[in-house]
Backbone as JSON, one array per atom type, in Angstrom:
{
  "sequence": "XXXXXXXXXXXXXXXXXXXXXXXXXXXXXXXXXXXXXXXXXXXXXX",
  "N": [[36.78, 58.53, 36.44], [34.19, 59.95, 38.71], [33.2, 59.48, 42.14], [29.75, 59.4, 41.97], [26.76, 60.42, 44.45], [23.17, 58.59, 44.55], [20.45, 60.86, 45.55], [17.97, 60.78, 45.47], [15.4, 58.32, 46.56], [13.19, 56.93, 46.46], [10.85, 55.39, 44.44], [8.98, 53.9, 41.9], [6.38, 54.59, 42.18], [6.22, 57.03, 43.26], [5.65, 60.76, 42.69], [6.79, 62.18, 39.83], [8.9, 64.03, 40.49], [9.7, 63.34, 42.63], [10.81, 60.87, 42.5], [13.65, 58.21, 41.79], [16.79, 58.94, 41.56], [19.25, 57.85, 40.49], [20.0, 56.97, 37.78], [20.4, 59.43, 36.64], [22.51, 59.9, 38.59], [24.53, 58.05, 37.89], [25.67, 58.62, 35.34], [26.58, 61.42, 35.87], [28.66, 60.63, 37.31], [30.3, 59.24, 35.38], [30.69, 61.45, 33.67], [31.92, 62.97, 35.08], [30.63, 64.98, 36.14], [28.9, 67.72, 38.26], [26.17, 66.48, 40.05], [23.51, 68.16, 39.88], [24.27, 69.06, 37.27], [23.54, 66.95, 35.44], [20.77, 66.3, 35.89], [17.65, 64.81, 35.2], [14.26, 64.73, 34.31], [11.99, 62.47, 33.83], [9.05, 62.12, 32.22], [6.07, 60.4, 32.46], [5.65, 59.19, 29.51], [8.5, 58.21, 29.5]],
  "CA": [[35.41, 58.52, 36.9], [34.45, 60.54, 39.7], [32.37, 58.85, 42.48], [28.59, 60.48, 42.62], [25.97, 59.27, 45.08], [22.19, 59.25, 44.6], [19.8, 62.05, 46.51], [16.54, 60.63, 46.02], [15.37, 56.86, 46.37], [11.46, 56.7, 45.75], [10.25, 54.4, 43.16], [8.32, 54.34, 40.35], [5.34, 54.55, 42.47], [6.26, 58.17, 43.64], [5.65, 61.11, 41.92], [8.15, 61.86, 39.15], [9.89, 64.62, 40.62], [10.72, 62.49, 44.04], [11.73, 59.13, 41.97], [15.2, 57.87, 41.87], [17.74, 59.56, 40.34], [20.75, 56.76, 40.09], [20.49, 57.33, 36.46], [21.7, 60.79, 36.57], [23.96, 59.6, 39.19], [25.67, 57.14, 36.93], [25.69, 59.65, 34.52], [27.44, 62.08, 36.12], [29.66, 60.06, 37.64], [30.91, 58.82, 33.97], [30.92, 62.54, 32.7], [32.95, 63.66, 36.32], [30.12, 66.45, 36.74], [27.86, 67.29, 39.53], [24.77, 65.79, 39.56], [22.71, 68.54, 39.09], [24.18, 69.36, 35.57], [22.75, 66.07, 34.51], [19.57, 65.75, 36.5], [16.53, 65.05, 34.55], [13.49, 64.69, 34.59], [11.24, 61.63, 33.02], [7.34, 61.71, 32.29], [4.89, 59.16, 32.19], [5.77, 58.55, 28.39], [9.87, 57.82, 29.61]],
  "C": [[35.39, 59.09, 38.32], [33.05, 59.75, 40.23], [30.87, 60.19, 42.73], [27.53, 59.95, 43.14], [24.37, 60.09, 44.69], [22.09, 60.22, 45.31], [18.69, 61.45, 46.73], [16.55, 59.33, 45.75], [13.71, 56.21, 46.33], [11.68, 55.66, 45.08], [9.18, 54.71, 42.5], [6.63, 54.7, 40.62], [5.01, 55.8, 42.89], [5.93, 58.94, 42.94], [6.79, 61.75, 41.3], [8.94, 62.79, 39.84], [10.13, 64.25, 42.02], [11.42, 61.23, 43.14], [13.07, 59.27, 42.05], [15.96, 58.55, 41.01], [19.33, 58.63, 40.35], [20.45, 56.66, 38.97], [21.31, 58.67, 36.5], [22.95, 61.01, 37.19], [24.9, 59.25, 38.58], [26.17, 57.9, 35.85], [26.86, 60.79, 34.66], [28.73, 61.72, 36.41], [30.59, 59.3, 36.55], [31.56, 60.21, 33.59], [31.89, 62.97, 33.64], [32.16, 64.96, 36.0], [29.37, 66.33, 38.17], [26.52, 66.9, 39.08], [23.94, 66.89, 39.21], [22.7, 69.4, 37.74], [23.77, 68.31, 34.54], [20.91, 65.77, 35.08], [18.88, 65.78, 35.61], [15.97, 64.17, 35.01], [12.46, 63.55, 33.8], [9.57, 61.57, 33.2], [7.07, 60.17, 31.98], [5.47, 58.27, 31.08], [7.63, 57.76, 27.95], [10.69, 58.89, 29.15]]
}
């Protein structure tokens, strides 16, 4: 596992493309990529 740190720390109150990304963090950091080959993006509907 390679360590990867958030970028953004908003909340759910932001709009979506500031919100948190410590999902994609965790993500990456499982797969050992950089974060932005997992970044995504979540609407309204999740």
């Amino acid at each position: 596992m390679k360590p990867i740190y958030q970028t953004r720390f908003a909340g759910p109150d932001a709009p979506v493309a500031e919100q948190g990304n410590c999902f994609a963090a965790c993500l990456a950091s499982i797969l050992e990529c950089s974060l932005e080959e997992v970044d995504v993006l979540f609407d309204e509907s999740g």
